[in-house]
PQR file with spaces between the fields and no chain letter, atoms N, CA, C, O and H, PARSE charges and radii, in Angstrom:
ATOM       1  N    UNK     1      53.602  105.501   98.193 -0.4000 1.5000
ATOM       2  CA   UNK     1      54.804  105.537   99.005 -0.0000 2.0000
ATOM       3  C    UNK     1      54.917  106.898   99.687  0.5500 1.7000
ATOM       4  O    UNK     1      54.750  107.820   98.888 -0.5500 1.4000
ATOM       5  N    UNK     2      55.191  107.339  101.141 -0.4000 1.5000
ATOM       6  CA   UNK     2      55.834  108.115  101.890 -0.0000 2.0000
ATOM       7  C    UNK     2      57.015  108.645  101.298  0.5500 1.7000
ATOM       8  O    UNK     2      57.673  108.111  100.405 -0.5500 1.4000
ATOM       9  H    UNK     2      55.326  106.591  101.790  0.4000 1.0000
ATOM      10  N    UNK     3      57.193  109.522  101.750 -0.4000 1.5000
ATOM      11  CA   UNK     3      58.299  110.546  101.937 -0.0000 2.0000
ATOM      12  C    UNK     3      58.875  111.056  103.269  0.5500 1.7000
ATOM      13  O    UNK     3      57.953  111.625  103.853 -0.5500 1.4000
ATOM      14  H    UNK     3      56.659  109.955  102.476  0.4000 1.0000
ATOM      15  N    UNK     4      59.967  111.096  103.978 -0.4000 1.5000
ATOM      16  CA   UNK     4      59.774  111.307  105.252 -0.0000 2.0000
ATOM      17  C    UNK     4      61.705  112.610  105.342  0.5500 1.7000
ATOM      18  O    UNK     4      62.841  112.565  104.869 -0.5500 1.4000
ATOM      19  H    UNK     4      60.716  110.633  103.504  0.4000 1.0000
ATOM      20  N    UNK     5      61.084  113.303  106.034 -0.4000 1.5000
ATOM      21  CA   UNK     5      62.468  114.191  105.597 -0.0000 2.0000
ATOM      22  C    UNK     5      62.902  114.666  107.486  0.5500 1.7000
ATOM      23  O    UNK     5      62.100  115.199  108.253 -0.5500 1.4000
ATOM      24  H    UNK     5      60.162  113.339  106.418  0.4000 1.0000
ATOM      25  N    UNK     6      64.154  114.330  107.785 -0.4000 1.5000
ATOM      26  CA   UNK     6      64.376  114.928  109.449 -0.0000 2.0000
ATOM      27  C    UNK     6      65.489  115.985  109.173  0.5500 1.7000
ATOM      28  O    UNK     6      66.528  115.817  108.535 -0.5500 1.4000
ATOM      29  H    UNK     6      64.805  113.897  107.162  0.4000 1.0000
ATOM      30  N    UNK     7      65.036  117.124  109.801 -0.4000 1.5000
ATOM      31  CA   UNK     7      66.200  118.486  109.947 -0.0000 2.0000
ATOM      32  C    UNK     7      67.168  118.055  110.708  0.5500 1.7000
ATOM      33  O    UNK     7      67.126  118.456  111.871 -0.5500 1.4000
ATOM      34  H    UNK     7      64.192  117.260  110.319  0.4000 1.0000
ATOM      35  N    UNK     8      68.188  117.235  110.364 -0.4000 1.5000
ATOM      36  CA   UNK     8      69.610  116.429  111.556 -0.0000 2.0000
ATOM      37  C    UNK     8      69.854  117.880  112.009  0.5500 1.7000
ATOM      38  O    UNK     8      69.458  117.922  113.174 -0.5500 1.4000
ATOM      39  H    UNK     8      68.222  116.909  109.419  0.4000 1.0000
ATOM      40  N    UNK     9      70.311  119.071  111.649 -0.4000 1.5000
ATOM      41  CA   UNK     9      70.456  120.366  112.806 -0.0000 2.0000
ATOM      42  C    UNK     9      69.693  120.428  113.792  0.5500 1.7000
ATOM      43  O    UNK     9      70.047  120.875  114.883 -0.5500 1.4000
ATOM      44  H    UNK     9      70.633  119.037  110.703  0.4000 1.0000
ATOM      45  N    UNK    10      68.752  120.066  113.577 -0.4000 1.5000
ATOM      46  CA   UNK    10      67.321  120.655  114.818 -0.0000 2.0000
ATOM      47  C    UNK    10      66.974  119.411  115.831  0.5500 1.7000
ATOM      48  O    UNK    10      66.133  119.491  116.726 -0.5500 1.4000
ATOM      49  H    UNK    10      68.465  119.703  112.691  0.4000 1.0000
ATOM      50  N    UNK    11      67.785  118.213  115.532 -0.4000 1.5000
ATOM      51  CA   UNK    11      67.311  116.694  115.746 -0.0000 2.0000
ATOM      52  C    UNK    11      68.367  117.148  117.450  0.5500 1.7000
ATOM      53  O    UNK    11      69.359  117.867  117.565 -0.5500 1.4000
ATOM      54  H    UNK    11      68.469  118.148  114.805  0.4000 1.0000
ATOM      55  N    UNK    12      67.819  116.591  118.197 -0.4000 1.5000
ATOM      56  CA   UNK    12      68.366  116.384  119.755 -0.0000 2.0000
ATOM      57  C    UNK    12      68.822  115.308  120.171  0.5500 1.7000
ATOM      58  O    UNK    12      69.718  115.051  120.976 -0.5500 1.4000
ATOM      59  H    UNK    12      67.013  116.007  118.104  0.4000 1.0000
ATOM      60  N    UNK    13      68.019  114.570  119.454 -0.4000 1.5000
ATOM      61  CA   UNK    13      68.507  112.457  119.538 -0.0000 2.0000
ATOM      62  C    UNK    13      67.676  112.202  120.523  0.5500 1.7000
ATOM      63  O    UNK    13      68.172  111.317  121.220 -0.5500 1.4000
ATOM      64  H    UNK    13      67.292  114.779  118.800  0.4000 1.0000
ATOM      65  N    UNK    14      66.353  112.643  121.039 -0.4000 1.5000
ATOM      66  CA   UNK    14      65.321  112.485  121.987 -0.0000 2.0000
ATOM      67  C    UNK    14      65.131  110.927  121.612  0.5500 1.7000
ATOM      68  O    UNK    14      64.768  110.326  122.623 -0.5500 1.4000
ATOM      69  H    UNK    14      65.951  113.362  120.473  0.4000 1.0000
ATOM      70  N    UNK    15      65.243  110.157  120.606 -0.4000 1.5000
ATOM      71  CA   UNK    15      64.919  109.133  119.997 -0.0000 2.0000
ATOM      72  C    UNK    15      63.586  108.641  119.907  0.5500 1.7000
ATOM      73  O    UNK    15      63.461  107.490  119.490 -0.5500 1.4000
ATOM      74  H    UNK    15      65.537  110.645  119.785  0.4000 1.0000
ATOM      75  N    UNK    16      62.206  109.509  120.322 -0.4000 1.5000
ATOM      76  CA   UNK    16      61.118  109.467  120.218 -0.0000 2.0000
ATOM      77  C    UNK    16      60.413  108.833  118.997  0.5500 1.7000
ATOM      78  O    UNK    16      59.611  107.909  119.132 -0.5500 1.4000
ATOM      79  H    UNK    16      62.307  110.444  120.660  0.4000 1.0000
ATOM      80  N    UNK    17      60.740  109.363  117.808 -0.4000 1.5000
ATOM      81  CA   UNK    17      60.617  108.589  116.693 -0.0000 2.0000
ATOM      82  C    UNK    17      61.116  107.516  116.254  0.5500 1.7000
ATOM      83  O    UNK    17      60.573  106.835  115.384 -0.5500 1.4000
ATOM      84  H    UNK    17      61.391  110.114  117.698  0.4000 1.0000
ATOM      85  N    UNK    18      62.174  107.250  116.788 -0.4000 1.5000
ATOM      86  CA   UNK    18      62.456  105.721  116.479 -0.0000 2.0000
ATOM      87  C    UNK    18      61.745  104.895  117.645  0.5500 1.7000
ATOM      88  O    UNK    18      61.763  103.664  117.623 -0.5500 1.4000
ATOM      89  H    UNK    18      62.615  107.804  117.494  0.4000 1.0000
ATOM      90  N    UNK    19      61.222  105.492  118.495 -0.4000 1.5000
ATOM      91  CA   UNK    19      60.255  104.183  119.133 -0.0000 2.0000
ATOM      92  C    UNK    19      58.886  104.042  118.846  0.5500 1.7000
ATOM      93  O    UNK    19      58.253  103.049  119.205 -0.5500 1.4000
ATOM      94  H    UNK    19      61.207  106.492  118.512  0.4000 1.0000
ATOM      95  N    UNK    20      58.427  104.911  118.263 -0.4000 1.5000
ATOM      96  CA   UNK    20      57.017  104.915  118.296 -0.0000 2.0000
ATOM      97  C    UNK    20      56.653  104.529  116.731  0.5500 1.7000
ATOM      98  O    UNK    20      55.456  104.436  116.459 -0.5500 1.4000
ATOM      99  H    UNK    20      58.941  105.717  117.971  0.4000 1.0000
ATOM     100  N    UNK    21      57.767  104.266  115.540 -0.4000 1.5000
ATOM     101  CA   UNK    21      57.598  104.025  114.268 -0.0000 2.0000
ATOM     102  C    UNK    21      57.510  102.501  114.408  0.5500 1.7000
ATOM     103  O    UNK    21      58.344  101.694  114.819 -0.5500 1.4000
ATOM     104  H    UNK    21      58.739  104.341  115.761  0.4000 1.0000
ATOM     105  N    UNK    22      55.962  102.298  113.839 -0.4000 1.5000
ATOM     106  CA   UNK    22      55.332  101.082  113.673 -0.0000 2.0000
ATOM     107  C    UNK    22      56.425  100.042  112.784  0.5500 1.7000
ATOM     108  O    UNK    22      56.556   98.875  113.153 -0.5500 1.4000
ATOM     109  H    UNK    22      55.285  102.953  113.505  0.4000 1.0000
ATOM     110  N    UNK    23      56.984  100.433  111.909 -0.4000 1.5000
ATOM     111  CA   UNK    23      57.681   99.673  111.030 -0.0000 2.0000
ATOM     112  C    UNK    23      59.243   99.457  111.003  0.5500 1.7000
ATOM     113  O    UNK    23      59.868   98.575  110.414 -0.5500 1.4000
ATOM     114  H    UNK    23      56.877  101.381  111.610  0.4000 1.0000
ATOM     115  N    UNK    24      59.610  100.253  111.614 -0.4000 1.5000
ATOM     116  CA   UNK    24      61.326  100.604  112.397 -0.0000 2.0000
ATOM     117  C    UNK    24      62.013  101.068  111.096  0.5500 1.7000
ATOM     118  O    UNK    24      63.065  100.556  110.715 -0.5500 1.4000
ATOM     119  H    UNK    24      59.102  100.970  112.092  0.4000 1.0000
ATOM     120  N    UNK    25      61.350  102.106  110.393 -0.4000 1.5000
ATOM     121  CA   UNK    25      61.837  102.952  109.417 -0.0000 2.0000
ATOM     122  C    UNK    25      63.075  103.666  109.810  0.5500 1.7000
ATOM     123  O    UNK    25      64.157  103.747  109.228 -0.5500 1.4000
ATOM     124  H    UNK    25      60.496  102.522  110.703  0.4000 1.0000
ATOM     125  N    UNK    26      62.779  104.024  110.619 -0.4000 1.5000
ATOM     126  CA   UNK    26      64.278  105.441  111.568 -0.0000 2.0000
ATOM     127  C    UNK    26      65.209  104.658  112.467  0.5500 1.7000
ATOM     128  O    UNK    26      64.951  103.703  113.200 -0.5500 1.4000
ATOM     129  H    UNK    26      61.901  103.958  111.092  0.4000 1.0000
ATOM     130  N    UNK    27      66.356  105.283  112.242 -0.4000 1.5000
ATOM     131  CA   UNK    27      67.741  104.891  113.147 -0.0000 2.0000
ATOM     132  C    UNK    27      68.243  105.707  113.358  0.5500 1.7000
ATOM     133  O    UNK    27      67.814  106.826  113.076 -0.5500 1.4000
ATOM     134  H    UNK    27      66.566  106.058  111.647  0.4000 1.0000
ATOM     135  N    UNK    28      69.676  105.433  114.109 -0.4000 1.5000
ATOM     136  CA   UNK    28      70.460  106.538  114.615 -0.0000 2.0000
ATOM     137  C    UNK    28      71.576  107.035  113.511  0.5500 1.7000
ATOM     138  O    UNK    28      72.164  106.184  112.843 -0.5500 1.4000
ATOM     139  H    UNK    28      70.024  104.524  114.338  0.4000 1.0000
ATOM     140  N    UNK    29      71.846  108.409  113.343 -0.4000 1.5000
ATOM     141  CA   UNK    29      72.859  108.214  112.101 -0.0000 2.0000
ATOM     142  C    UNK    29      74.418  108.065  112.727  0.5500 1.7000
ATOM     143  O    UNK    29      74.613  108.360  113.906 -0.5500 1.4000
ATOM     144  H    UNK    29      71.368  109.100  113.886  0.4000 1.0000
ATOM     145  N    UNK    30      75.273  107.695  112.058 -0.4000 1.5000
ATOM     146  CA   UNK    30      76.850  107.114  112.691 -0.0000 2.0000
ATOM     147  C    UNK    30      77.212  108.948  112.985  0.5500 1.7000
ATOM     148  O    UNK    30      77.913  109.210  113.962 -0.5500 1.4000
ATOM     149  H    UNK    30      75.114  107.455  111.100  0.4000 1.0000
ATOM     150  N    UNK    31      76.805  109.870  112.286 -0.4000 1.5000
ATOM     151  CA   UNK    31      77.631  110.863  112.217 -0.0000 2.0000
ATOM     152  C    UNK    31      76.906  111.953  113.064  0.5500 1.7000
ATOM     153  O    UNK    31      75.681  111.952  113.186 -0.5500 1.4000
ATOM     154  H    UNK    31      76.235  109.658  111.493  0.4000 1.0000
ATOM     155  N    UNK    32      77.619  112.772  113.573 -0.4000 1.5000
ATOM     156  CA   UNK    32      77.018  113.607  114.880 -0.0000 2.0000
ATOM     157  C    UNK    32      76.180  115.262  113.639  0.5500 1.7000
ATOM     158  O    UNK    32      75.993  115.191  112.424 -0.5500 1.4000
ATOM     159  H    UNK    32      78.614  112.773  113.473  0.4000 1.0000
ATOM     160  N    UNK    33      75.948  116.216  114.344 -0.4000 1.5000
ATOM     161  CA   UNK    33      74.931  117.202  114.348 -0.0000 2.0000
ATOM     162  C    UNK    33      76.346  117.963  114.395  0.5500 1.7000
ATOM     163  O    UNK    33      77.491  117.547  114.572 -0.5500 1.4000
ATOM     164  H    UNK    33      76.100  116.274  115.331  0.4000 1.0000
ATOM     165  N    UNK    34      75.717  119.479  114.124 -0.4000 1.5000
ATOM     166  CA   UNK    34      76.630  120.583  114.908 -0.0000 2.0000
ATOM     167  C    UNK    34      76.212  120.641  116.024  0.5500 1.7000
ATOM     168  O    UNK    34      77.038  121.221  116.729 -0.5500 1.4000
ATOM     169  H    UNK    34      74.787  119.817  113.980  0.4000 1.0000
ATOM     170  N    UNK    35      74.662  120.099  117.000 -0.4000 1.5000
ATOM     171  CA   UNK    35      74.902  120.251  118.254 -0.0000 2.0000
ATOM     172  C    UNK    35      75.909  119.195  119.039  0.5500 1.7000
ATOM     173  O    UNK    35      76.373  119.368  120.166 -0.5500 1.4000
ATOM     174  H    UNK    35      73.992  119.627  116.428  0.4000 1.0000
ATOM     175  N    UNK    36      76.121  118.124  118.216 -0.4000 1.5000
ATOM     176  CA   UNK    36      77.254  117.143  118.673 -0.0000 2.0000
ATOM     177  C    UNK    36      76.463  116.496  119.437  0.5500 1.7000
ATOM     178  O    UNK    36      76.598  116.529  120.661 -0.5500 1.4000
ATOM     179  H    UNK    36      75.744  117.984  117.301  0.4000 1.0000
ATOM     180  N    UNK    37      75.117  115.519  118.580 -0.4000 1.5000
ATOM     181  CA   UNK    37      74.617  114.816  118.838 -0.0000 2.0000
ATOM     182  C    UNK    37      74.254  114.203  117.405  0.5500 1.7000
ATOM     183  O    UNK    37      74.067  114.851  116.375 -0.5500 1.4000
ATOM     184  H    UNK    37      75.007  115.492  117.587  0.4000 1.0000
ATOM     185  N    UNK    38      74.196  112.824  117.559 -0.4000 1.5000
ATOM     186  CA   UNK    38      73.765  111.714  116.595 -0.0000 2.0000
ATOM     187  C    UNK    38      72.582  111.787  116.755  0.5500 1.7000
ATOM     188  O    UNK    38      71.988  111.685  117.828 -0.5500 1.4000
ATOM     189  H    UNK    38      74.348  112.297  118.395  0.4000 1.0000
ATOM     190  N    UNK    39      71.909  112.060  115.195 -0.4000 1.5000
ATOM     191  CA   UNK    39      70.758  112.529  115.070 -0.0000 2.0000
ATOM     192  C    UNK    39      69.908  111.250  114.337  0.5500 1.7000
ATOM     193  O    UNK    39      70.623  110.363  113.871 -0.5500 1.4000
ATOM     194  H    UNK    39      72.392  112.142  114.323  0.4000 1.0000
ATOM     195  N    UNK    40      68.535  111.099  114.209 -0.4000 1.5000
ATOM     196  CA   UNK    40      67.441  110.349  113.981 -0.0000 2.0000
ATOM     197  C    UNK    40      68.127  110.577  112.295  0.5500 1.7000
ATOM     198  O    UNK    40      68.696  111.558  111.816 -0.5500 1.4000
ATOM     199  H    UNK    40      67.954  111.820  114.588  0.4000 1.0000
ATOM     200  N    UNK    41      67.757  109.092  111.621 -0.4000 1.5000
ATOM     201  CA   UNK    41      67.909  109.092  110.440 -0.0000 2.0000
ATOM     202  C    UNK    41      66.652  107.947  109.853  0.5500 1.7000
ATOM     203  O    UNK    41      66.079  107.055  110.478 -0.5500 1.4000
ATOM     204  H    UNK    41      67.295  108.295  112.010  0.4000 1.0000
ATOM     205  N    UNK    42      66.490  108.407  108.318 -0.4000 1.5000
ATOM     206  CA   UNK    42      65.474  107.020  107.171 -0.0000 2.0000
ATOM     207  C    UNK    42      66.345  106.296  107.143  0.5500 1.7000
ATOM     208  O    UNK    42      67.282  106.520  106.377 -0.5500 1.4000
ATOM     209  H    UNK    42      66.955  109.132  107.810  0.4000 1.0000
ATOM     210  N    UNK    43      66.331  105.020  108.088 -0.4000 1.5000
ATOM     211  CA   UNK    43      67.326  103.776  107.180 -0.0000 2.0000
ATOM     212  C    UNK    43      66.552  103.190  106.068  0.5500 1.7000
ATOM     213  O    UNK    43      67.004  102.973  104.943 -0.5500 1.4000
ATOM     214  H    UNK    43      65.569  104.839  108.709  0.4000 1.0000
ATOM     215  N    UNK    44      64.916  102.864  106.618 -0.4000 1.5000
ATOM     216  CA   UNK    44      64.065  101.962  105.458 -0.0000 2.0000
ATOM     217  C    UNK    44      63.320  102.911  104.607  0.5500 1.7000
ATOM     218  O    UNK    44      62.154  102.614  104.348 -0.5500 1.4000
ATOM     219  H    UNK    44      64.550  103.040  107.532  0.4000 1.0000
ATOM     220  N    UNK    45      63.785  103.953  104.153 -0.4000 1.5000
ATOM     221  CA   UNK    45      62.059  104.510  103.663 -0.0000 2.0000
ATOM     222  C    UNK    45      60.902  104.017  102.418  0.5500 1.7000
ATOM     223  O    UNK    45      59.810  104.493  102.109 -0.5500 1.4000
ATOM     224  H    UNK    45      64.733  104.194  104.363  0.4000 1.0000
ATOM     225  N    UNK    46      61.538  103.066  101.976 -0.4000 1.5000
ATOM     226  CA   UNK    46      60.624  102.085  101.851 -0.0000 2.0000
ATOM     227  C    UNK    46      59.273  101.124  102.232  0.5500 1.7000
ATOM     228  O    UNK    46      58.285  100.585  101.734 -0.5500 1.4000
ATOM     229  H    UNK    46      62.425  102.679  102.226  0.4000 1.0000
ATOM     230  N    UNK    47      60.124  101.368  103.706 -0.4000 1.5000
ATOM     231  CA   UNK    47      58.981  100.712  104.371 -0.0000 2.0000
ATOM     232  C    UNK    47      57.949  101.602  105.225  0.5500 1.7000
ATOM     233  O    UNK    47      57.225  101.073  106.067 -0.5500 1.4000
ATOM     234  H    UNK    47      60.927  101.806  104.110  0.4000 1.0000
ATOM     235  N    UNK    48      57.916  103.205  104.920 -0.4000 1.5000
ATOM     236  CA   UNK    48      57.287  104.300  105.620 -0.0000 2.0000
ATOM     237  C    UNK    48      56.051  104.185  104.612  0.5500 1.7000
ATOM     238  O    UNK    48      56.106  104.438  103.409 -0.5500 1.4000
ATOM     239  H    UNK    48      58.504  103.636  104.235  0.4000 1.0000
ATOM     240  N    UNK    49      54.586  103.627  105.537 -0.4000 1.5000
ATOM     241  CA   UNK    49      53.567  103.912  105.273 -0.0000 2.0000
ATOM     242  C    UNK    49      53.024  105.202  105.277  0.5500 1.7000
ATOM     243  O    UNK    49      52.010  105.350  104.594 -0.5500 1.4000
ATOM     244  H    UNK    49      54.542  103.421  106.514  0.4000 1.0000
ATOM     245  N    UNK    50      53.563  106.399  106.029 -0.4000 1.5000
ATOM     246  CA   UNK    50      53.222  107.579  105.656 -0.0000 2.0000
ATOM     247  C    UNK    50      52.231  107.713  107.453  0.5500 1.7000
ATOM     248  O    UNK    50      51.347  108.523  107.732 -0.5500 1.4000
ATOM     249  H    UNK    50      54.386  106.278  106.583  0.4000 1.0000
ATOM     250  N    UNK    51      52.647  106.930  108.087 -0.4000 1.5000
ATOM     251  CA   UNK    51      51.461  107.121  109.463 -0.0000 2.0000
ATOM     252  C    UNK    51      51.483  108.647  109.931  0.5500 1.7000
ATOM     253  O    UNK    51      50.394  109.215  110.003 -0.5500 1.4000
ATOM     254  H    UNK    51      53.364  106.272  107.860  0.4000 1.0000
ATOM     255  N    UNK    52      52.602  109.328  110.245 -0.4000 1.5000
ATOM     256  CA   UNK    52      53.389  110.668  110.234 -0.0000 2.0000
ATOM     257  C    UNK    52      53.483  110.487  112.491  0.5500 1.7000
ATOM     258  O    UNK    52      53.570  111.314  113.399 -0.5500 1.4000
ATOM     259  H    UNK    52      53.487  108.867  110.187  0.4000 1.0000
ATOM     260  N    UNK    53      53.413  109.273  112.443 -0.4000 1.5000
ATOM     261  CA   UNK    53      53.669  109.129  114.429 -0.0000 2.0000
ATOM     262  C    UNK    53      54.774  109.795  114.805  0.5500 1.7000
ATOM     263  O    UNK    53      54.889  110.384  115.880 -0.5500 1.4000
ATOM     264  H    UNK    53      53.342  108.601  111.705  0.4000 1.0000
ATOM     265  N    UNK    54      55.940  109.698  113.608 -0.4000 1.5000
ATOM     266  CA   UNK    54      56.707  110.271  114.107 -0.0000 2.0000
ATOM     267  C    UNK    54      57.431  111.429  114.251  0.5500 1.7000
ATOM     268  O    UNK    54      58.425  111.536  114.970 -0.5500 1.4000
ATOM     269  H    UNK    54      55.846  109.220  112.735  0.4000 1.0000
ATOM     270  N    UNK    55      56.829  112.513  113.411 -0.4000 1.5000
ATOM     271  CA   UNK    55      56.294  113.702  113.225 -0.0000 2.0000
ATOM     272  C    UNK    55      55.803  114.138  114.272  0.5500 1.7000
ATOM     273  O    UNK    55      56.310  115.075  114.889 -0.5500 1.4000
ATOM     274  H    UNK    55      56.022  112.426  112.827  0.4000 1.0000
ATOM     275  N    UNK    56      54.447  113.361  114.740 -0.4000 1.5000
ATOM     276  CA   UNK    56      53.566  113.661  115.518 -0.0000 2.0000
ATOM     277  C    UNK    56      54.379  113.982  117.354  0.5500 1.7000
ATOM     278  O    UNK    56      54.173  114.864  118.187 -0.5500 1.4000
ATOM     279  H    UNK    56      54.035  112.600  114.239  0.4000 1.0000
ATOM     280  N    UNK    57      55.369  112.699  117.334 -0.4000 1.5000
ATOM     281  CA   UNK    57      55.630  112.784  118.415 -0.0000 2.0000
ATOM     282  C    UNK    57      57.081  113.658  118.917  0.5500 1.7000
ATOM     283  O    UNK    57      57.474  113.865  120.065 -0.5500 1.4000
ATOM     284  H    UNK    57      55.537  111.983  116.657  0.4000 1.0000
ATOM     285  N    UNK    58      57.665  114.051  117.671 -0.4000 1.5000
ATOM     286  CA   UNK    58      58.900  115.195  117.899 -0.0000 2.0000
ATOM     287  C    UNK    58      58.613  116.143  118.408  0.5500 1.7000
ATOM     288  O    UNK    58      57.802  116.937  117.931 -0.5500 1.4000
ATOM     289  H    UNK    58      57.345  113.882  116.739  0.4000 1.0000
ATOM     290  N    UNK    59      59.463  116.357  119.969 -0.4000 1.5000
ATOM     291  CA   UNK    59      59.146  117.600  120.024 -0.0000 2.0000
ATOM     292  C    UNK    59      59.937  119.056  119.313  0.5500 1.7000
ATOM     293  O    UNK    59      59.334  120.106  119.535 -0.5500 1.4000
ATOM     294  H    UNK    59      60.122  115.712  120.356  0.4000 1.0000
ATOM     295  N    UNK    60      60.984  119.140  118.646 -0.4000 1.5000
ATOM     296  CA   UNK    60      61.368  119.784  118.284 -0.0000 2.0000
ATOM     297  C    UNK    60      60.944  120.276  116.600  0.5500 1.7000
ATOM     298  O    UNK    60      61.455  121.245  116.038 -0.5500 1.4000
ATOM     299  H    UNK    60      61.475  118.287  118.466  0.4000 1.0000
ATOM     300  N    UNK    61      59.796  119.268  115.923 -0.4000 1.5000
ATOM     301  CA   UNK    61      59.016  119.894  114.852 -0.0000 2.0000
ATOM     302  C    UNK    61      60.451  119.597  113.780  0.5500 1.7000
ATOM     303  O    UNK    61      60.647  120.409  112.877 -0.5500 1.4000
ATOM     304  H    UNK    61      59.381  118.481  116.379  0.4000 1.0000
ATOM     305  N    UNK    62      61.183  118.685  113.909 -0.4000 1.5000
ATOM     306  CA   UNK    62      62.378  118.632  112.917 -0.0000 2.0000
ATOM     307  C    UNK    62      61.540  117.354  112.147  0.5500 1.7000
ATOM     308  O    UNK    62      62.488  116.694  111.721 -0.5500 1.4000
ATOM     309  H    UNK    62      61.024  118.025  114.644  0.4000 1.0000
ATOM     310  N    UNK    63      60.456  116.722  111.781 -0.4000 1.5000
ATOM     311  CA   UNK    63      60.447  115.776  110.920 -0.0000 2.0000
ATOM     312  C    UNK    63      58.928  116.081  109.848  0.5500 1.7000
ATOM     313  O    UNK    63      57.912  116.519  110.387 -0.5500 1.4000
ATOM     314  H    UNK    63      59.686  117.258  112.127  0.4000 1.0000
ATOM     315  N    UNK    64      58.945  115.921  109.022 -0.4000 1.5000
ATOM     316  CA   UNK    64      58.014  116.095  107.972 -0.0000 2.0000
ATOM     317  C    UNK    64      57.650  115.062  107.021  0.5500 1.7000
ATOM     318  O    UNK    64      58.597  114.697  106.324 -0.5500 1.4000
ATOM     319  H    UNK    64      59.771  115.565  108.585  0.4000 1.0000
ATOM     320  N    UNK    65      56.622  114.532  106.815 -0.4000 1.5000
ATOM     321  CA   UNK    65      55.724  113.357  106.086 -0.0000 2.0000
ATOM     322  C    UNK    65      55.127  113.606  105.132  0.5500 1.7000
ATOM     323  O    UNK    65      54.170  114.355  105.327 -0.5500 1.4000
ATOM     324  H    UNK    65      55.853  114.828  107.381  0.4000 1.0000
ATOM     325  N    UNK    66      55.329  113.203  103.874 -0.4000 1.5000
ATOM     326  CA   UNK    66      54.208  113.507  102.868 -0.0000 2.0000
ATOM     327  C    UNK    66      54.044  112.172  102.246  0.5500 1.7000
ATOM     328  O    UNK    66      54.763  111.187  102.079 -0.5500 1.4000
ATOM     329  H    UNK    66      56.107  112.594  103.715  0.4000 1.0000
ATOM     330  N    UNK    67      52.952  112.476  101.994 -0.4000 1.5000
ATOM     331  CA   UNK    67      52.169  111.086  101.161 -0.0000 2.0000
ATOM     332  C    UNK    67      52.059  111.559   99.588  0.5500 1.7000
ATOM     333  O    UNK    67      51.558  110.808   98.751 -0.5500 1.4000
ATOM     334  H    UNK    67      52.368  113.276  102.130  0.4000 1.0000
């Protein structure tokens, strides 16, 4: 099983990772950031194979994968 961890401070809501996650692990969270943006959240992490796409494709370096 994956592990998948997002910095909601550093998150922009680019929503990059929730499109490119093969399994639709990530959502939006209901509750805003201090930048006063609704940030990327694990709804399934259960279902995170550990691919790290969406890591890969943040540009702000706020998400981290471990297997």
């Amino acid at each position: 099983m994956a592990k998948i961890q997002i910095n909601r401070e550093r998150c922009k809501g680019c929503g990059y990772c929730i499109e490119v996650c093969p399994n639709k692990v990530l959502g939006w969270d209901s509750a805003i950031n201090k930048r006063g943006i609704k940030p990327a959240i694990v709804i399934y992490p259960g279902k995170c194979t550990g691919c790290s796409l969406c890591a890969y494709m943040c540009p702000d370096i706020c998400i981290e994968v471990w297997r």
